[in-house]
N, C-alpha and C positions, 0 to 999 in steps of 0.2 A: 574331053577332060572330065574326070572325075571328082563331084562337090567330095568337100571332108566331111560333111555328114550323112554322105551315102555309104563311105567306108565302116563308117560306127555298124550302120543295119539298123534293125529294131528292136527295143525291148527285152532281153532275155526273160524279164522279171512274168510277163503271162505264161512263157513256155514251163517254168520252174514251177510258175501258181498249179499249172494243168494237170505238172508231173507228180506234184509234192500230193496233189487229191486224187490221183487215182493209183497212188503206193497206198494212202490211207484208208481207200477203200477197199482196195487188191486186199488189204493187209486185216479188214475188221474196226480197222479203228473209225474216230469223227472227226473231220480235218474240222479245223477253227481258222479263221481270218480275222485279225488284228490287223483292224485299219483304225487312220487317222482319219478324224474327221475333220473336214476344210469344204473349201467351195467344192460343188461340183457332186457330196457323197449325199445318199439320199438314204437315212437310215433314220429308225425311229428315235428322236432327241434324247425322248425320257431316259434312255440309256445310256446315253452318252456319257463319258466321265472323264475330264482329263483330255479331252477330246479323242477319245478314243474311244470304241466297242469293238467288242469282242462278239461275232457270229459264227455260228453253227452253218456248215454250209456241206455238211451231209445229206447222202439224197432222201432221206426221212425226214430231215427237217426243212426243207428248202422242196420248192414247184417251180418248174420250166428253170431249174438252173443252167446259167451260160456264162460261161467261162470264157471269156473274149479278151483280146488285144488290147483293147482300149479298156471295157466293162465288166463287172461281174453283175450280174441281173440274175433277177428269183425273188420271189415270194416268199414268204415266209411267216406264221403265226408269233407276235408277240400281246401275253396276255391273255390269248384265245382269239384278237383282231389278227386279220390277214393284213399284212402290208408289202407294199413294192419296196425291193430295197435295190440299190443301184448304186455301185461302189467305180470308179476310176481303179485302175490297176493301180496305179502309183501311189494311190494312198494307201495300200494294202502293205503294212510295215511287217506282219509275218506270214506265215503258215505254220501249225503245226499239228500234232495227234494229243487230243485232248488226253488218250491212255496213259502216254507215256512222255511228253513235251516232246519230241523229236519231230524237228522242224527247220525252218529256216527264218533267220531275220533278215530284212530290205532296210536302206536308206530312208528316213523320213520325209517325204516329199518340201523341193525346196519350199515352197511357200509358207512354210508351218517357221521356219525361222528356228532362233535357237531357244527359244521357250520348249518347242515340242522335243529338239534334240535333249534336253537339259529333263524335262519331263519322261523321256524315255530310259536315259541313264536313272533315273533315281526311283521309279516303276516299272524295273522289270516284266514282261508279260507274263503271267505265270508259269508256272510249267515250261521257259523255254529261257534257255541262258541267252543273253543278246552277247556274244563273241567279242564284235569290236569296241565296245564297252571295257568287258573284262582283260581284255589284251592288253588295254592299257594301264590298267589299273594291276596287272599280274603279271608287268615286266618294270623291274626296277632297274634305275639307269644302270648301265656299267659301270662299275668303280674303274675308277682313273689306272693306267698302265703305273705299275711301278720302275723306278728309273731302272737301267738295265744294268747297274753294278749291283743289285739287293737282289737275293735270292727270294723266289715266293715263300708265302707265308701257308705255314701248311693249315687248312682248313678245317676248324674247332666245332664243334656240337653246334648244331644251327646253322654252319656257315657254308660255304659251297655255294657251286651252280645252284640257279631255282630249279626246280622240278616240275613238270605237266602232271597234273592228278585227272586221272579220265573219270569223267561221271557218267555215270548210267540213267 
């Protein structure tokens, strides 16, 4: 017999972190990691804001970076001090290319509660649209069916389907 959470597997969220840093390196660009800070992340405080920091984790600014399952580990200068910084995958809420925002956003790890969820809608990460955010916010309900003896109303300046605007 097979547990039901050996059918889940593991993680997608480190294989995505591995692939989203080395399109941005393949590519020129400096992947960034927006993570949440919580138990468990070992990142210089002074920066913290929001519980959140934002790290540079290109290979020019980062030493012995590893990219793991569980950890993200590396060195890193801030200030001109070297410090250890040691992030949990899970709290790592995006990736993306400092150049051009294009990236990915994550789930905020349960633990952060809906303060952090509430925190993330209202602080966008820079440079990177948070998706499920705007999704909701950029589909308005359906108006009610009209009864089926009333012909449709034909669709006036403004009115109509909404439309997907693609941003670059």
């Amino acid at each position: 017999m097979v547990d039901s959470a050996d059918n889940q597997g593991t993680s997608t969220r480190p294989y995505l972190l591995r692939a989203l840093h080395d399109w941005c390196t393949d590519n020129g660009f400096t992947p960034y990691l927006a993570v949440y800070v919580g138990p468990g992340v070992q990142v210089p405080m002074e920066y913290v804001k929001n519980n959140e920091i934002v790290l540079n984790v290109g290979f020019e600014a980062t030493s012995g970076l590893q990219l793991g399952n569980e950890f993200i580990e590396f060195k890193a200068r801030f200030g001109g001090v070297a410090r250890e910084i040691r992030v949990p995958v899970d709290h790592v809420v995006a990736i993306y290319a400092r150049e051009n925002g294009q990236g990915m956003a994550f789930p905020v790890p349960t633990e952060a509660g809906v303060r952090a969820e509430a925190t993330a809608e209202s602080t966008p990460i820079r440079g990177l649209r948070l998706a499920s955010s705007e999704v909701a916010q950029a589909s308005p309900p359906a108006p009610p069916e009209p009864p089926k003896d009333t012909p449709p109303e034909p669709a006036g300046p403004g009115g109509g389907r909404p439309a997907l605007k693609r941003v670059k």
